[in-house]
SELUM-755288 format. One record per atom (N, C-alpha, C): z negated, x, y negated. Coordinates in steps of 0.05 Angstrom, whole numbers, plus 5000, padded with zeros to 4 digits. Each point is the difference from the previous one (the first is absolute). Example, Ala and Ser with C-alpha at 12.3 -4.5 7.8 and 13.67 -1.06 7.14 Angstrom:
! SELUM-755288
484452645114 500049824976 500050184976 501449934979 499950164976 498649854978 
***
This chain:
! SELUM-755288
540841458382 500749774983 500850114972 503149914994 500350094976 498349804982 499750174978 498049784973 502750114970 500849754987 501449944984 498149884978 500050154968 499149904976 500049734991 497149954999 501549634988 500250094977 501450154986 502049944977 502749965013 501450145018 502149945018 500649835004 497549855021 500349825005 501449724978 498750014978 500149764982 502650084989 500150214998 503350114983 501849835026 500150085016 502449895027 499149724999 497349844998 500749735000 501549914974 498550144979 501749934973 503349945007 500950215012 502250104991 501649745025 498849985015 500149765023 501149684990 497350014984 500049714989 501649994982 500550254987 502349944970 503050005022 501150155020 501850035018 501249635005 497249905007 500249755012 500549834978 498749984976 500349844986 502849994973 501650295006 502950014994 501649945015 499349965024 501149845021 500249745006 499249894979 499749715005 497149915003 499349854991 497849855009 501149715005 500249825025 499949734998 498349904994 496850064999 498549864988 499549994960 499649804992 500250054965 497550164993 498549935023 497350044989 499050364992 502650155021 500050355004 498550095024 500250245000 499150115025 496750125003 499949975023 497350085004 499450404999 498050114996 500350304998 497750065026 501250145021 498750145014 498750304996 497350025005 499150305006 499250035024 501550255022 499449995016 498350275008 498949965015 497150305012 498350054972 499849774995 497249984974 496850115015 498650134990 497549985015 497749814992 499649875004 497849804995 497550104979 498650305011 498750104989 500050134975 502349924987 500850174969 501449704984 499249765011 502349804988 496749814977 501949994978 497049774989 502649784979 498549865010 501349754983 498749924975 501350074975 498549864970 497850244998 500150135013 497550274984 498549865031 499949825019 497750055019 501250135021 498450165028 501350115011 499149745023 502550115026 500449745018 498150225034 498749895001 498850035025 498549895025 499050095012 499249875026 502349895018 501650124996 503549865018 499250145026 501749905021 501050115030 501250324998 501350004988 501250305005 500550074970 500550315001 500950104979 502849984986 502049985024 503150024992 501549735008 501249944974 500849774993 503249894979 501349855003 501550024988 499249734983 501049934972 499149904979 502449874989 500549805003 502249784989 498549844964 501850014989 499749804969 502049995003 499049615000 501449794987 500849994974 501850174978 498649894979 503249954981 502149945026 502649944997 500750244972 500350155013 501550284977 502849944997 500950004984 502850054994 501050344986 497950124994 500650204984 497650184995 500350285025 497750204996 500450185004 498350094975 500650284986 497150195011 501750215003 497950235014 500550204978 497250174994 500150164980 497250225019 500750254989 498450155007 498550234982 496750014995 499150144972 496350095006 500150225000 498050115004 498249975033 502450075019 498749965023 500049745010 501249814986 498949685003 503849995008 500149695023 502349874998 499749794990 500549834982 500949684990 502149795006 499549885019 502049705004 499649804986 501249974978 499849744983 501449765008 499649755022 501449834996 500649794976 503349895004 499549864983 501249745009 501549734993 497049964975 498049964999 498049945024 497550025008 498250144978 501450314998 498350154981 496750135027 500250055017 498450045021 501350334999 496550145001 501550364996 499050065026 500850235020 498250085013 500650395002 497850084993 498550264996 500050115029 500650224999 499150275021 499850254991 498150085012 499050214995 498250245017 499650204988 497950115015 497249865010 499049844987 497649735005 500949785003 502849925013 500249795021 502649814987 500249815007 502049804995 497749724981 501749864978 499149874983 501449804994 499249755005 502149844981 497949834978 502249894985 499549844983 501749714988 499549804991 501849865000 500849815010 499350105037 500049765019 498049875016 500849705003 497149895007 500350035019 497049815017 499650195035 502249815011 500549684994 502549895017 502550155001 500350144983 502650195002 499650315014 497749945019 500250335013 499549905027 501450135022 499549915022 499850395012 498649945019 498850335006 500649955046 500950195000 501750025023 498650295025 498949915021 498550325005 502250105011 500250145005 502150205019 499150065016 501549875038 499050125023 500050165014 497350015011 501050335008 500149915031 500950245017 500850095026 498850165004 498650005028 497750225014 502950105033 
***
């Protein structure tokens, strides 16, 4: 099994959702930001961490209609600032972080697996 950085990861959705959302958005409201092969076990929402879930690997949708996000990279850390929401989310060596957004705007997705 290859294993890919969730800093990668969030950089390629960044770069995804900004792709998509110079592309048009029909909706006014903006686009939604996907992270995909998030691990469950490194994710905390608002400073709490999220646990007791089904599986570890997961892909992680916010609602939080972006029109405009900026990825910056500084001391080991990646930063996705949406805007205008104003919703940041953090990765790092100690896991993925957001801030900003409430829980109606996160919808959490397991990824299935195949035996």
């Amino acid at each position: 099994m290859k294993t890919v950085s969730v800093s990668r990861i969030l950089i390629v959705s960044a770069l995804t959702a900004t792709s998509v959302i110079w592309a048009g958005c029909s909706s006014a409201s903006g686009a939604d930001v996907y992270l995909e092969g998030a691990s469950i076990g490194s994710v905390s929402i608002e400073g709490k961490p999220v646990t007791g879930l089904p599986s570890q690997a997961l892909n992680i949708v916010l609602k939080t209609g972006a029109t405009k996000v900026v990825v910056s990279q500084s001391g080991g850390k990646t930063t996705i600032k949406l805007m205008p929401s104003g919703a940041v989310i953090t990765s790092g060596t100690d896991g993925i972080s957001f801030s900003g957004v409430e829980s109606d705007q996160i919808k959490l997705e397991w990824e299935k697996t195949t035996k």
